[in-house]
Backbone as numpy.savetxt, mean C-alpha at the origin, in Angstrom:
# Nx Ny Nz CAx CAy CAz Cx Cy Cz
-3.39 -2.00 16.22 -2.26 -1.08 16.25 -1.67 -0.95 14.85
-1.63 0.34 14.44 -0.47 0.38 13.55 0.75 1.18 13.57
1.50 0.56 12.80 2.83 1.30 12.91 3.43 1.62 11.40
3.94 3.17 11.67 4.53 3.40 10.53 5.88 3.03 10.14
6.03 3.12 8.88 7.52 3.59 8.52 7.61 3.95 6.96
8.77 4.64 7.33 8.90 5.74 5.74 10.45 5.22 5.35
10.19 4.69 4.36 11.43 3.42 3.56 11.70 4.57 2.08
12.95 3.73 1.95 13.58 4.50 0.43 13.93 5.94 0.27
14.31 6.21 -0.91 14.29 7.57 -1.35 13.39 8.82 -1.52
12.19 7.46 -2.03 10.54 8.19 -2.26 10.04 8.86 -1.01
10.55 8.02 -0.52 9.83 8.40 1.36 8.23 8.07 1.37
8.85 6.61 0.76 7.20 5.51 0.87 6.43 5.10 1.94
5.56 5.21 2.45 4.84 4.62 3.61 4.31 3.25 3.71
4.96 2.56 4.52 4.83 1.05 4.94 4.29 1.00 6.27
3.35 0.19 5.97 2.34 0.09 7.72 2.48 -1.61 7.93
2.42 -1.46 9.57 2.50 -2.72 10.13 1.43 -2.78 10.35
-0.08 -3.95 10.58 -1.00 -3.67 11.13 -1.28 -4.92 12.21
-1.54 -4.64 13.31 -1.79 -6.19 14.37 -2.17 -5.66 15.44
-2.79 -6.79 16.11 -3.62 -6.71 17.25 -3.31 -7.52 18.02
-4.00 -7.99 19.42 -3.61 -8.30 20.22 -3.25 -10.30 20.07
-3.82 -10.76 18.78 -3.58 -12.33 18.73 -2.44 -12.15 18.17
-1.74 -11.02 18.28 0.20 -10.63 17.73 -0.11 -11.25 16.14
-0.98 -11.41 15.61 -0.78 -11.65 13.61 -0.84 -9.97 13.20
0.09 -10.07 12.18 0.15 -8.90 11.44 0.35 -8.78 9.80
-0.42 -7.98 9.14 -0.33 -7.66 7.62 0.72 -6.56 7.43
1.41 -6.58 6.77 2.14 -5.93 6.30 1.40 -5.43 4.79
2.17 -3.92 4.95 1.33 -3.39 3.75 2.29 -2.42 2.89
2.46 -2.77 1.77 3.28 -2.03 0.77 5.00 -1.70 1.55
5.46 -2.83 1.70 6.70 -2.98 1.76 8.29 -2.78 0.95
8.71 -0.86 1.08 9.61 -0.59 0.32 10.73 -0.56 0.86
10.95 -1.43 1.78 12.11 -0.90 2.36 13.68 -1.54 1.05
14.53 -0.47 1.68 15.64 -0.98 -0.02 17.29 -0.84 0.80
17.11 -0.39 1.70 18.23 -0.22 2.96 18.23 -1.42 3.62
19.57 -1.62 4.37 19.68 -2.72 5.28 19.66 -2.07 6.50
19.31 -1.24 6.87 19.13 -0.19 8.21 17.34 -0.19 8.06
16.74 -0.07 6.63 15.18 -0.29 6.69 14.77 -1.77 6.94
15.31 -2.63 6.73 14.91 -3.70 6.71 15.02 -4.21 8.17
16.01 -3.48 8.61 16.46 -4.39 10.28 15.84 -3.57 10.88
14.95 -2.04 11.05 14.15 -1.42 11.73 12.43 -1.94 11.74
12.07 -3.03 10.34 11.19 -3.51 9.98 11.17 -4.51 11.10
12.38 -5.63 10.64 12.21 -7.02 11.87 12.60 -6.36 13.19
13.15 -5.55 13.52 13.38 -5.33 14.73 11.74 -5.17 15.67
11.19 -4.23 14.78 9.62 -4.07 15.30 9.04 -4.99 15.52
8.96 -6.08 14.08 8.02 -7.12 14.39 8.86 -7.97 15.48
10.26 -8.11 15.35 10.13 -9.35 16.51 9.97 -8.80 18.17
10.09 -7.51 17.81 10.25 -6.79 19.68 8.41 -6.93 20.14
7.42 -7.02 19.68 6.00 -6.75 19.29 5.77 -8.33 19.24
6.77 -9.45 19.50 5.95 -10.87 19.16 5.61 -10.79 18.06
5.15 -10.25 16.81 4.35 -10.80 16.20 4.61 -11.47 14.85
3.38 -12.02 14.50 3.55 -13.21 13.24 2.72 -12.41 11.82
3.75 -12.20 11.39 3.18 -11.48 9.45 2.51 -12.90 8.91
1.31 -12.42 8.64 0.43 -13.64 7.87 0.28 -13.11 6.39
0.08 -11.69 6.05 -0.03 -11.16 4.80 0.86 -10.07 4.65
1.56 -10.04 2.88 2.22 -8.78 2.72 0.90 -8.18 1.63
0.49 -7.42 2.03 -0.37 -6.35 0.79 0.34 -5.43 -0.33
0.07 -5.32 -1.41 0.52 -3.99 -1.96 -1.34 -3.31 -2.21
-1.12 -1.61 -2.24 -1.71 -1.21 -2.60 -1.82 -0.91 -4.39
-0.43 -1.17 -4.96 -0.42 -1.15 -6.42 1.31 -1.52 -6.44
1.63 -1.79 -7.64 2.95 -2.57 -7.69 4.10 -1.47 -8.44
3.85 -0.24 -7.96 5.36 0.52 -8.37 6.15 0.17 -7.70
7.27 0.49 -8.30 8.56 -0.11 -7.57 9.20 0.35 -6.47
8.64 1.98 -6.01 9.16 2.38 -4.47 8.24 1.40 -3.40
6.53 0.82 -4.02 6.14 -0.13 -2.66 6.57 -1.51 -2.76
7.69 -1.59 -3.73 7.75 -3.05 -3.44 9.22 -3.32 -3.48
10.01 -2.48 -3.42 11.38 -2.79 -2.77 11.75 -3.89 -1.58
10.83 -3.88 -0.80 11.05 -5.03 -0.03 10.27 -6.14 -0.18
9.72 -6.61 -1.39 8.96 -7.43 -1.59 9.60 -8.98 -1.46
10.88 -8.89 -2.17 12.00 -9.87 -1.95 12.27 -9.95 -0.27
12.75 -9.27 0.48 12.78 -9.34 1.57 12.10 -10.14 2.38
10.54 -9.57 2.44 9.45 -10.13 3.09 9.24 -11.40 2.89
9.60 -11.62 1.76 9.61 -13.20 0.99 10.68 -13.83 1.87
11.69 -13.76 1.87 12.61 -14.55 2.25 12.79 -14.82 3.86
12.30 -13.97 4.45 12.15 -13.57 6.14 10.64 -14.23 6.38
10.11 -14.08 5.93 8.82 -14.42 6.05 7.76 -15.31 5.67
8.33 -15.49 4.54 7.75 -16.83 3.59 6.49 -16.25 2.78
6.25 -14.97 2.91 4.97 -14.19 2.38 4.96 -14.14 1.01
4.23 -14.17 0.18 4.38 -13.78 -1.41 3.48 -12.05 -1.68
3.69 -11.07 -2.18 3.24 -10.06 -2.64 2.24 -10.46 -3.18
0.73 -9.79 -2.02 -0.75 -9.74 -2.97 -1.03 -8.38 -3.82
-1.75 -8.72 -4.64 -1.71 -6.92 -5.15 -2.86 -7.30 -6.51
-3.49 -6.56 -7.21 -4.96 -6.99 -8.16 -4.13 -7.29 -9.00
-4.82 -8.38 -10.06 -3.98 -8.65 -11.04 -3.84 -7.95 -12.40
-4.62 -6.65 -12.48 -4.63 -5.42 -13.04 -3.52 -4.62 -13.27
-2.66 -5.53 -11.90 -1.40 -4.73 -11.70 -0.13 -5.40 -12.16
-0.42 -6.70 -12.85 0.52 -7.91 -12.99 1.67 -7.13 -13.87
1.35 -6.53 -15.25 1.94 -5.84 -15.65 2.74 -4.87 -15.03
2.51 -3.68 -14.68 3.44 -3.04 -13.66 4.45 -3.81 -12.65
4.15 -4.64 -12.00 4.93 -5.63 -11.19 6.16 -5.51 -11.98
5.77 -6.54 -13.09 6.82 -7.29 -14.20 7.58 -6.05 -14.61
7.34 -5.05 -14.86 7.94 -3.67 -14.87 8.47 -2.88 -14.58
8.55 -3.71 -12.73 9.55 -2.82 -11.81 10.58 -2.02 -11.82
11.29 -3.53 -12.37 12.82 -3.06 -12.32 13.27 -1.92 -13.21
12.64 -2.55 -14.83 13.03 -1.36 -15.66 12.41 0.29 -15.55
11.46 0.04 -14.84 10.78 1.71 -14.48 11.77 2.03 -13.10
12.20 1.67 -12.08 13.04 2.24 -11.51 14.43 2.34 -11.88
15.12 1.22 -12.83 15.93 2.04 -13.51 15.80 3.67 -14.20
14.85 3.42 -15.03 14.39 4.67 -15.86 14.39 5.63 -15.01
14.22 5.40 -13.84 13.48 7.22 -12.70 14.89 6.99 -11.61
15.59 6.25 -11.93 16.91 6.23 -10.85 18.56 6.51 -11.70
18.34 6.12 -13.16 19.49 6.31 -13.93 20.28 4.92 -13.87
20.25 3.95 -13.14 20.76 3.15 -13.05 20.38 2.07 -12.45
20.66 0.84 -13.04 19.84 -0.29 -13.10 20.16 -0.52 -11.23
18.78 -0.77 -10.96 18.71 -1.71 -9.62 17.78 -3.05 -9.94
18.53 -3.95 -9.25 18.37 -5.37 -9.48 16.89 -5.58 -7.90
16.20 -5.97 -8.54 14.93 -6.07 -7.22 14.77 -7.88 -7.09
15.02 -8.24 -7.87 14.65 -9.68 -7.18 13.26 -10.29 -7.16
12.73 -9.78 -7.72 10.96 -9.99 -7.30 10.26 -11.55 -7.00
9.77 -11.70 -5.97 9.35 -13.17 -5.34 7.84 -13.01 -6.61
7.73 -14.60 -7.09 6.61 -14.23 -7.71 5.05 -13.85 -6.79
4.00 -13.15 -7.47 3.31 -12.89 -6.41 2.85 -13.58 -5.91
1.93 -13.76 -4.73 0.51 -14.45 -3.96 -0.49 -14.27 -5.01
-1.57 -14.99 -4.08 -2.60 -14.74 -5.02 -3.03 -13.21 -5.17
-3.91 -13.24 -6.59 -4.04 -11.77 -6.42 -5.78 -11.44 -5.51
-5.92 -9.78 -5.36 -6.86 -9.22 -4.77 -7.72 -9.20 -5.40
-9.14 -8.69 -5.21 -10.28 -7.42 -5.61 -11.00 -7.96 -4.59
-12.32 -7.03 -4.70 -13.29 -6.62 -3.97 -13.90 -7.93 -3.44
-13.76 -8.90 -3.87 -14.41 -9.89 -2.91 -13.58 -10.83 -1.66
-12.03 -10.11 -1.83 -11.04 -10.36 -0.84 -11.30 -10.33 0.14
-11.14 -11.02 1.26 -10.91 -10.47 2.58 -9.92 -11.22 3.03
-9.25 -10.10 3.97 -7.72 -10.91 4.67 -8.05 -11.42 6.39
-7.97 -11.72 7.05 -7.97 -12.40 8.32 -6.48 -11.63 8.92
-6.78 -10.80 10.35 -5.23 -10.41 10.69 -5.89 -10.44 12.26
-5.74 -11.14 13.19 -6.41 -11.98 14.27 -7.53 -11.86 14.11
-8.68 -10.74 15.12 -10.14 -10.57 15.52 -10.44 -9.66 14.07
-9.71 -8.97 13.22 -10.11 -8.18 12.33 -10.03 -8.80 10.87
-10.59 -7.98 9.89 -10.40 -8.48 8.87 -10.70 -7.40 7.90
-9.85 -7.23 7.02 -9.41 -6.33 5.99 -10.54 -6.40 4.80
-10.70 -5.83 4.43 -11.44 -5.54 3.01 -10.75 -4.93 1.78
-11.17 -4.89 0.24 -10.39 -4.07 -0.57 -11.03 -4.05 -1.26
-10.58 -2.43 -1.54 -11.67 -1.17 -2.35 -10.55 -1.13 -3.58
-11.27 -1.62 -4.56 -10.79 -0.99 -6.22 -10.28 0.07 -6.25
-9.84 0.81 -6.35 -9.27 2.27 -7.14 -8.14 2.33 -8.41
-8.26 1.60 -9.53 -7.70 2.18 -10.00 -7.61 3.32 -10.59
-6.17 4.16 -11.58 -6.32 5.50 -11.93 -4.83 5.81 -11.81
-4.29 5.60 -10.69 -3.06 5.78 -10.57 -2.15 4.54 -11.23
-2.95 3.35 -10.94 -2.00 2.40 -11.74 -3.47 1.66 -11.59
-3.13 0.57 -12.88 -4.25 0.00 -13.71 -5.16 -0.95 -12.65
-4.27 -1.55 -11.52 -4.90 -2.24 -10.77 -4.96 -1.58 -9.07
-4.91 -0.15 -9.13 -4.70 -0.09 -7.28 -6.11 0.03 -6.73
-5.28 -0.38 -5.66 -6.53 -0.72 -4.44 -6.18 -0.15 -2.95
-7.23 0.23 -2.51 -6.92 0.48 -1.18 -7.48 -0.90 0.29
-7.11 -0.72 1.05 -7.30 -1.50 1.77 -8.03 -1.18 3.45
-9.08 -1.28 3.46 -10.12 -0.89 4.66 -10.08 -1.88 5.51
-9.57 -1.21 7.25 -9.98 -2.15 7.97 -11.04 -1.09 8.83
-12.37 -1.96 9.31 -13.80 -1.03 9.21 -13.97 -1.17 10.82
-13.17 -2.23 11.38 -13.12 -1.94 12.93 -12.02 -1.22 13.79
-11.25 -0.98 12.80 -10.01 0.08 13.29 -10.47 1.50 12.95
-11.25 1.01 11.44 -11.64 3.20 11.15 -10.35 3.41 10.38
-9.49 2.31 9.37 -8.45 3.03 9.27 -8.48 2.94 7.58
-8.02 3.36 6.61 -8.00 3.71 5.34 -6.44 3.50 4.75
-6.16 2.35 4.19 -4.75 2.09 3.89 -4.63 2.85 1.97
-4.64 4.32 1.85 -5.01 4.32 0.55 -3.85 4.18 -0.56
-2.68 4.13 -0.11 -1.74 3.92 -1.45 -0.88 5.35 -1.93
-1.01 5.16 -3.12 -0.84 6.12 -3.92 -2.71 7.03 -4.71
-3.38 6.45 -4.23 -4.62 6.88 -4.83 -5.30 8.49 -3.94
-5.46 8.24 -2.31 -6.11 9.45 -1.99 -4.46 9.95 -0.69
-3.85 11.00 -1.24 -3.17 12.00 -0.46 -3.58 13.04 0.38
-3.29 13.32 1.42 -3.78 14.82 1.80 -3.80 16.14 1.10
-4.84 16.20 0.80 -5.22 17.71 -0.01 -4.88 17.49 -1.23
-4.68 16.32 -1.64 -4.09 15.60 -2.94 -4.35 13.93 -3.56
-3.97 13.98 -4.90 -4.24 12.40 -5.16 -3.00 12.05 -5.84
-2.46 10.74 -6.21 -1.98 10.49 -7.14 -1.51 10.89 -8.19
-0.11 10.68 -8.67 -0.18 10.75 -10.01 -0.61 9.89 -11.16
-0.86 10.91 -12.25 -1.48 9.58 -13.32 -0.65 9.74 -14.95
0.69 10.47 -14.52 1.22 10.56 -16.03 2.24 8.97 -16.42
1.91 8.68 -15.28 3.36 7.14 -15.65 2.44 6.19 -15.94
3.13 5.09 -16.82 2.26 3.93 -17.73 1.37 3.43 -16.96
0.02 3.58 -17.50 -1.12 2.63 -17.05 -1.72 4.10 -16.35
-1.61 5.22 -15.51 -2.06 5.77 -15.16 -3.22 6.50 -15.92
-4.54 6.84 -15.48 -5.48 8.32 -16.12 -6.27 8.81 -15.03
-6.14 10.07 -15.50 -6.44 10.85 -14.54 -8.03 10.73 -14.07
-8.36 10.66 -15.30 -10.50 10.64 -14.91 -10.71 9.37 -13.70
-10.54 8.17 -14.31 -10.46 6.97 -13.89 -10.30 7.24 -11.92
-8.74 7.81 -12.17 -8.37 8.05 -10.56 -9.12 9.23 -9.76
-9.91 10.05 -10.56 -10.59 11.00 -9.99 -12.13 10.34 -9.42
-12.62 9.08 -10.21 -13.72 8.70 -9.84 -13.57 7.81 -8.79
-12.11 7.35 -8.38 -11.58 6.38 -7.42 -11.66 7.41 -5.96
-11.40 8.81 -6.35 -11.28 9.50 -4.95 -12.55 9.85 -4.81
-13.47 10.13 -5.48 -14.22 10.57 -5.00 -15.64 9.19 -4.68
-14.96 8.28 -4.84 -16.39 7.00 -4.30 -15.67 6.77 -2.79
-14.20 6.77 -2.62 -14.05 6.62 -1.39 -14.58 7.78 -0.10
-14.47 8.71 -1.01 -14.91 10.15 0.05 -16.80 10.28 0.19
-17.12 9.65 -0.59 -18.94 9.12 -0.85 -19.03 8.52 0.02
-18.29 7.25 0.27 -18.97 6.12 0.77 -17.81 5.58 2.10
-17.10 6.39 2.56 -16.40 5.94 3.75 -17.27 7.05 4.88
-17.08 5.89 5.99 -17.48 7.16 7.18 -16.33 8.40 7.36
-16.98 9.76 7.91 -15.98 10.56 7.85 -15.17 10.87 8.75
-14.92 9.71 9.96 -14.19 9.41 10.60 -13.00 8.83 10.70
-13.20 7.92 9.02 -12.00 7.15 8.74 -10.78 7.89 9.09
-9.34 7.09 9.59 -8.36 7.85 9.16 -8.01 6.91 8.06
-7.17 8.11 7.22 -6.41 7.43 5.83 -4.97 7.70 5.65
-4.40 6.61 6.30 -3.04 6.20 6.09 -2.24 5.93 4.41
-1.58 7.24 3.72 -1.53 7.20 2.34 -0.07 6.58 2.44
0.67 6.04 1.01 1.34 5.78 0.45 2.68 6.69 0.78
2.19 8.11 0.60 3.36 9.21 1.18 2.70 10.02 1.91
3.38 11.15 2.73 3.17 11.84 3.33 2.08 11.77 4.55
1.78 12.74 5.14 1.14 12.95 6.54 -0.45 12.33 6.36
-1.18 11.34 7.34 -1.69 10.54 7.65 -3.13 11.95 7.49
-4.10 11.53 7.34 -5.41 12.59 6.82 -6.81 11.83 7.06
-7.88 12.14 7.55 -9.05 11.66 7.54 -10.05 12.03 6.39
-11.12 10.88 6.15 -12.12 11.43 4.89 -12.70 12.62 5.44
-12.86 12.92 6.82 -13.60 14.16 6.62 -13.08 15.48 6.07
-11.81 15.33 6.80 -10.88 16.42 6.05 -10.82 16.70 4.80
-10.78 15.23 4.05 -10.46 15.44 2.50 -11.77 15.98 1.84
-13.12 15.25 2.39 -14.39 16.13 2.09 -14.28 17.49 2.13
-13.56 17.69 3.10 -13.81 19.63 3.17 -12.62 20.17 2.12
-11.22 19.62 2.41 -10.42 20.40 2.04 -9.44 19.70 0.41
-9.94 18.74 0.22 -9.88 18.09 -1.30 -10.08 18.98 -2.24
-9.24 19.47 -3.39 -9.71 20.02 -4.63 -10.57 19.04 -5.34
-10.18 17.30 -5.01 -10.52 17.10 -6.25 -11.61 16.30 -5.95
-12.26 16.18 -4.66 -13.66 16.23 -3.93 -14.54 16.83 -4.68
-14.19 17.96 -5.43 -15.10 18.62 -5.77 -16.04 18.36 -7.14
């Protein structure tokens, strides 16, 4: 099962993911409200279940607003590639910069970090993670291959990708990131992005500009 929610200003996408042994990963956790945060535990505790991992797909500061949170409720530390260590450490002052005014984030130091030879355990399933950077120096997406589901971040959007003008971003880099996932995923996947409305690879095969 997953469950959405759309945290912050950005209107970031945070997924719950769990199954029936009630363990659940949490994935790119922005919540920055105390109305987001109590709609977060309210879910998990109404659902039984037990958060074993918080994921980031990359460490801007709209997915990790609740990174402190999760930490303290949960005992979780923020995983995320260590590609991304930099950006992390960067949070605060890049959402100052794009907010006008300093917000204090708190940042739990991270978990260990990701890449491709990761795998997470979340009961009978188990997560995988696909490289992409482009959008930020270390993102990754996160495949679970018995759900069919595509956790992509900020990297593949509907009918869209990422941006790549903010530090660490390039555009080529993130263009070769969308298009190995649209190569090499079945085209059944669905792909649960970072923002906006939820999209499958087949779709993006057909209707992707940058598929092309």
């Amino acid at each position: 099962m997953v469950k959405i929610f759309e945290f912050n200003p950005i209107q970031e996408r945070c997924y719950v993911l769990s199954d029936e042994s009630c363990e659940a990963v949490i994935i790119d956790c922005g919540a920055l409200y105390p109305v987001e945060t109590q709609a977060l535990t309210s879910y998990i505790a109404a659902e039984g279940l037990t958060p074993v991992a918080h994921l980031l797909t990359h460490a801007h500061f709209d997915h990790i607003f609740g990174a402190r949170f999760v930490f303290d409720t949960y005992g979780l530390k923020p995983r995320f590639a260590a590609a991304d260590a930099a950006v992390y450490a960067a949070a605060e002052q890049m959402t100052t910069a794009m907010f006008g005014q300093r917000v204090q984030l708190r940042l739990p130091e991270p978990g260990e970090h990701v890449d491709e030879a990761t795998t997470v355990a979340c009961g009978a399933r188990t997560i995988t993670v696909i490289a992409t950077p482009g959008h930020t120096p270390g993102g990754v997406c996160y495949y679970d291959a018995h759900e069919g589901v595509l956790f992509s971040g900020d990297t593949l959007f509907r009918m869209s990708m990422g941006r790549t003008d903010l530090p660490g971003g390039n555009y080529a880099t993130l263009i070769a990131s969308v298009r190995r996932l649209l190569a090499t995923l079945p085209p059944d996947t669905t792909v649960m992005p970072g923002h906006g409305p939820v999209t499958s690879i087949a779709f993006e095969n057909r209707y992707n500009a940058f598929a092309l």
